[in-house]
N, C-alpha and C positions, 0 to 999 in steps of 0.2 A: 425535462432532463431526467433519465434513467439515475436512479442509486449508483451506479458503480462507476458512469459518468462525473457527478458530483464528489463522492468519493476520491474516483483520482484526478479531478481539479483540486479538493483540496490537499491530496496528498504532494502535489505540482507545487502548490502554490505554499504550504508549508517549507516544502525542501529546495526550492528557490530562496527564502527569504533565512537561511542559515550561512553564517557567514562563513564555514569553513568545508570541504569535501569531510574532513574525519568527523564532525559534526555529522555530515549529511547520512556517513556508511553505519553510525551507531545508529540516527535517528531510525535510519531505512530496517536495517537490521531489528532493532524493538519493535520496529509494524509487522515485520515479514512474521515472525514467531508467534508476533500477539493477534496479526489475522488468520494465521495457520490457527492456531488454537481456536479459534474464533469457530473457523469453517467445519473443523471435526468435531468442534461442539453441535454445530447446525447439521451435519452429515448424522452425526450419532442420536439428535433429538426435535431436528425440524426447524428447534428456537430462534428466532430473531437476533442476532448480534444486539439489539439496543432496549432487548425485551416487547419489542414489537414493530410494526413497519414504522417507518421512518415519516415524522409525518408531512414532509413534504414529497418526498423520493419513493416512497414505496416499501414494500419488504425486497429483502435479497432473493435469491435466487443462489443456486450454486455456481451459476454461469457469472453472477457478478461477483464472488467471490474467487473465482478462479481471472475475472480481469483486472480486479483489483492486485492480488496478489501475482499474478503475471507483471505489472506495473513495477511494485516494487520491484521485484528479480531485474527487471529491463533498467531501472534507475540505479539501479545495485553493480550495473556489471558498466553504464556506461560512466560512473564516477570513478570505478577503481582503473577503466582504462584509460580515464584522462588522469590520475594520479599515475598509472605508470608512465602515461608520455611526458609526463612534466619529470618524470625520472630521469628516461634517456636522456632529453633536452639539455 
């Protein structure tokens, strides 16, 4: 299993297991910022997010860090459009 595979099962499987959408849109929210930070850290010095490869998964890549953080965005926009249709309803 690829790092950014593993990464977003368990970012799946954290934000399945929250019991509310506004739980889910802070949680998602504090990753999206805290792997952005992450990635221009890595962009700006090469470094490891965990201070070195992951020791089962591997090091990152920018390309897992851009699917990671794609992930969030996609979780982010399909919880606030089921919170808006439970608006309409």
């Amino acid at each position: 299993m690829s790092i950014s595979a593993f990464l977003t099962a368990e970012l799946d499987r954290k934000v399945n297991a929250m019991s509310s959408d506004a739980a889910r849109i802070q949680f998602l929210a504090l990753q999206g910022n805290s792997w952005a930070e992450r990635y221009r850290h890595f962009c700006r010095t090469g470094d490891q997010p965990f201070g070195g490869p992951h020791p089962e998964h591997g090091e990152m890549s920018a390309a897992d860090f851009v699917i990671l953080i794609s992930r969030i965005s996609a979780l982010q926009g399909q919880i606030k459009a089921r919170m808006a249709q439970r608006e309409i309803a």
